[in-house]
N, C-alpha and C positions, 0 to 999 in steps of 0.2 A: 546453609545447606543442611540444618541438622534438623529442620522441621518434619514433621510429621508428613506423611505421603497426604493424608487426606487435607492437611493444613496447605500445600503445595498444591495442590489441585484446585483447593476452592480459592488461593490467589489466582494463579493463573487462568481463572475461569469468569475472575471479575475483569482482570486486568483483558483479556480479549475484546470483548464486548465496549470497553469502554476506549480503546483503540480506535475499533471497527465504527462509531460513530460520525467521525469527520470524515472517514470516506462515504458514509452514506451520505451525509451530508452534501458532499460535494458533486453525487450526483444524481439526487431526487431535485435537485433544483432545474434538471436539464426538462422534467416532462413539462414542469410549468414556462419555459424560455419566451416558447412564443405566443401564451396568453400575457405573461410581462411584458414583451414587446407591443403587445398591439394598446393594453391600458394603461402604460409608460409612455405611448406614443414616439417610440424609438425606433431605430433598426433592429433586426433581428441580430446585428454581430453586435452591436452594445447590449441587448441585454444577456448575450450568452456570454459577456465578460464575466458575470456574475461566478459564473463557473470557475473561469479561469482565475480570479482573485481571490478565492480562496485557499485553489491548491497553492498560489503564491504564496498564500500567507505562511500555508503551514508546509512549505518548501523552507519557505525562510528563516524562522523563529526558531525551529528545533534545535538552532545554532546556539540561544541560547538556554535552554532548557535543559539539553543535555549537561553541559558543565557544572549546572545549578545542581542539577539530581547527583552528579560524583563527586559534590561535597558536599551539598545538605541533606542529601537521601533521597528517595524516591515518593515519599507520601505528600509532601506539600508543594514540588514544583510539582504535580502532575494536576493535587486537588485543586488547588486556586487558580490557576489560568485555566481550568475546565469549566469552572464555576462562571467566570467570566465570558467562555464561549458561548456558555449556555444562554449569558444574558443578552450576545450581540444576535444568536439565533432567534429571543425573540422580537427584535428589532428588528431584523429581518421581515418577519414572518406578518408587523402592526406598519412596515415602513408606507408610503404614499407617493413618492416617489424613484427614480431611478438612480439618482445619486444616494440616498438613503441607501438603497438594496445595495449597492454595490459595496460602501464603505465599511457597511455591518458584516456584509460577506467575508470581505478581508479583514477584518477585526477578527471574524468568528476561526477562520483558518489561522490566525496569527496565534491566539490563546489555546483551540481547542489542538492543535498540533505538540502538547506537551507528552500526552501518553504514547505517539509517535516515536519521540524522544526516548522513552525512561522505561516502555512497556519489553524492548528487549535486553536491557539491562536486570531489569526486573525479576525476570525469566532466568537469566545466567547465573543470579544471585542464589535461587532457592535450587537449583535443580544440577545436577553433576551432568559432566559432558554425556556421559552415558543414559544419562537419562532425557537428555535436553531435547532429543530429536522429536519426542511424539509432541510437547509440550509446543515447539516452533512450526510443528506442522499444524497444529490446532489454531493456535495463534494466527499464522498465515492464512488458512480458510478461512477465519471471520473479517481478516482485512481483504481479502480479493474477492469474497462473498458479498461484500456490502455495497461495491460500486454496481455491482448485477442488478441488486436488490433494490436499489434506490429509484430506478427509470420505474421500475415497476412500480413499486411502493406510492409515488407520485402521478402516476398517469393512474392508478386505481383512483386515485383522491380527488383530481381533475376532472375526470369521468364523470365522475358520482355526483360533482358539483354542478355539470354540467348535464344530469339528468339521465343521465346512460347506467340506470342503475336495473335489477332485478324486474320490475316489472315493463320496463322498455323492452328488454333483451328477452322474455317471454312472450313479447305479441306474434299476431301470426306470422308478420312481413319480416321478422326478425331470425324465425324458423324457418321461412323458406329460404333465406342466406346463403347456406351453405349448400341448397341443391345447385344453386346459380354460379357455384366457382366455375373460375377457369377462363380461358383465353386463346383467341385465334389470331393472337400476334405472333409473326413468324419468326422473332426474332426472340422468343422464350422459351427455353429448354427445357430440360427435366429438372424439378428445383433441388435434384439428389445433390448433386455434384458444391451447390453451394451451400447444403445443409452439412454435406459433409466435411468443405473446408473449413466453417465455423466451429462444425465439432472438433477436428484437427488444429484449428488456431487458439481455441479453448486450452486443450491437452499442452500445447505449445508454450502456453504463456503459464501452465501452472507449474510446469516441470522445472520451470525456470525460474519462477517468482518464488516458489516453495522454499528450493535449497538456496537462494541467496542472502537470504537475514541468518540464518546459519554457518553460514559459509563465513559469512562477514564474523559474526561473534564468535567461534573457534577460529578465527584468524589471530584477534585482536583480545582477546581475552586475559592474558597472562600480564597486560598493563591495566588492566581494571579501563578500558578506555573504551567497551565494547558499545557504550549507550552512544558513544560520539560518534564509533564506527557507522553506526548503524543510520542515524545524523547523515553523513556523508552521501551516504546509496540512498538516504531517503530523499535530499536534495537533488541531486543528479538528475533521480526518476520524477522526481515532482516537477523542477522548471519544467523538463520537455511534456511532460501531459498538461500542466497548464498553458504552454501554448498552443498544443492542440485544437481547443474546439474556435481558437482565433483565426486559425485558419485552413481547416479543416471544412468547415461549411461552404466559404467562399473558393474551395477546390472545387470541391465536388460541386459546385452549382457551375465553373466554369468549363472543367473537363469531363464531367460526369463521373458516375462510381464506376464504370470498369476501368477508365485508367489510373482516377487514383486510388482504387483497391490495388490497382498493379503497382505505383509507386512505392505502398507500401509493403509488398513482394518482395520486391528487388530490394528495399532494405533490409528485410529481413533475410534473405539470401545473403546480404553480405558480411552481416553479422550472426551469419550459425557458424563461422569457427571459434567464435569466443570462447562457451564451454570448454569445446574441446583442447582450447589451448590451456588451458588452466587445469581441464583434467591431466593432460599431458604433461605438463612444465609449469603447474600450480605452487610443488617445494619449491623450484628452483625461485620462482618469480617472488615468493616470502621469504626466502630466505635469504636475499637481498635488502629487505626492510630491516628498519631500527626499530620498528613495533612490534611487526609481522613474523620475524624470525624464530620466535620458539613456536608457534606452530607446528615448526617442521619434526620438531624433535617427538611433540604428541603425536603426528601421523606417524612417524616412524614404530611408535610405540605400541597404535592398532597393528600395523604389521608385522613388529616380531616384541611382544612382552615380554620377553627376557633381557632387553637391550637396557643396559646401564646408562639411564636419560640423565642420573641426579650428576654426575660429576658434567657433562656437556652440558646440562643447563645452567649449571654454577658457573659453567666459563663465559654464558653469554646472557648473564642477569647484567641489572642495570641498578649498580648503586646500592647494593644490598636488596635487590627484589628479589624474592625467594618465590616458590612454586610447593601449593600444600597436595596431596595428594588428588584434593577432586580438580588441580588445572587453576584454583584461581591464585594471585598475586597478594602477596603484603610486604609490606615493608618494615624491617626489624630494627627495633631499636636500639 
């Protein structure tokens, strides 16, 4: 923590980027699915396993990567299984078949899911709690930015290979396009109402994705154990989106998108108390942990600074763990 603000910046401004990679990864492969499917000569739900195999991968591996970086540091578990993703990416990119793509996929999510691991440890290491926030919001926007960016990124490339480039999209019949919008099916609304629940589910998923790598490492922080915390939420969230596109497709081709746009509704209605219970009964629920529990004492201490935290934190260290002024843990000799 005693780096230079501009030495802290330009870490944390490699370390995003190089996060943000395996989520793009994971979903520039979706524009090309069903040109894989038809020159794989497969179903369309095996080639979109592709998808799903790598967010496995790199659901699963973080498990051990994190451990590796909170005792041999953060530069060489991150470099060397990157190096390696790199290399199943381009086996990916030369494979010929459909069992090739798929195995290089989950290779490539097994190794490139190391800076997943170690990039918000990373972050806690160089930057004081007070400072941490702009740092994990930056960080956050290049990993929720890159799953956006990927469809597109890949359907421009697909396009272009398939000839839909500049001077197709300039001819005349290309220009009259757009006078010819529109529809006299009685059953099509005004497209406000869905343009504006996309913008609203946008807003939704960022207010929520934002503060939770946060959340997690000012949870966990005062056992030095924040990379593994952060492990934990990033499993959780990864199985369930990689089983998403497994059956996700074969929903919607069986009930159509209004009702399962509405399934996923009603789940998300049943899970908006969460926040709220956590903003409400967040100390109590940490302060029940064996990890979690000096948290509570730092909240307490945004709220009133004069409160004498050193002798309560002394009564509830573990084993000589001590607390240095910026929040982080050591153990004394």
């Amino acid at each position: 923590m005693k780096l230079a603000i501009r030495k802290k910046v330009y870490t944390t401004a490699l370390w995003a980027p190089t996060t943000c990679w395996i989520t793009f990864a994971s979903a520039i492969y979706s524009a090309g699915t069903a040109q894989i499917s038809q020159e794989s000569h497969v179903p369309y739900d095996v080639a979109n396993a592709g998808t799903s195999l790598l967010i496995f991968g790199f659901a699963l591996c973080p498990m051990l990567w994190a451990p590796l970086c909170e005792v041999y540091g953060r530069k060489w578990p991150a470099l060397a299984p990157y190096f390696v993703s790199a290399a199943f990416a381009f086996g990916t990119a030369t494979a010929k078949d459909i069992q090739t793509i798929l195995i290089t996929r989950f290779f490539a999510g097994v190794f490139g899911s190391s800076p997943i691991s170690i990039t918000g440890g990373s972050i806690v290491d160089i930057w004081t709690p007070r400072q941490r926030g702009t740092p994990m919001v930056c960080y956050g926007i290049t990993i929720a930015a890159a799953p956006t960016l990927g469809p597109i990124t890949g359907g421009a490339f697909i396009a272009s290979g398939c000839g839909s480039g500049a001077r197709v999209l300039s001819s005349s019949s290309c220009r009259s396009m757009p006078s010819s919008l529109g529809t006299s099916s009685k059953h099509v609304s005004s497209p406000w109402p869905s343009i504006a629940g996309g913008f609203l589910t946008g807003v939704g998923f960022t207010t929520i994705f934002q503060p939770s790598p946060q959340y997690v490492v000012d949870t966990f922080i005062h056992y030095s154990i924040s990379a593994s915390a952060i492990v934990a939420n990033t499993f959780v969230g990864s199985m369930v989106a990689g089983a998403f596109p497994l059956f996700v497709w074969p929903m919607y081709k069986k009930i159509g998108i209004d009702w399962g746009s509405t399934i996923f509704a009603f789940v998300s209605v049943l899970l908006l108390p969460i926040p709220f219970l956590f903003f409400i009964w967040g100390n109590r629920i940490r302060a029940r942990g064996e990890f979690s529990k000096l948290s509570t004492y730092w909240s307490s201490a945004a709220v009133n600074p004069r409160a004498d935290l050193r002798s309560d934190m002394g009564n509830h260290s573990d084993k000589g763990s001590r607390i240095d002024r910026h929040g982080s843990s050591y153990e004394h000799g």
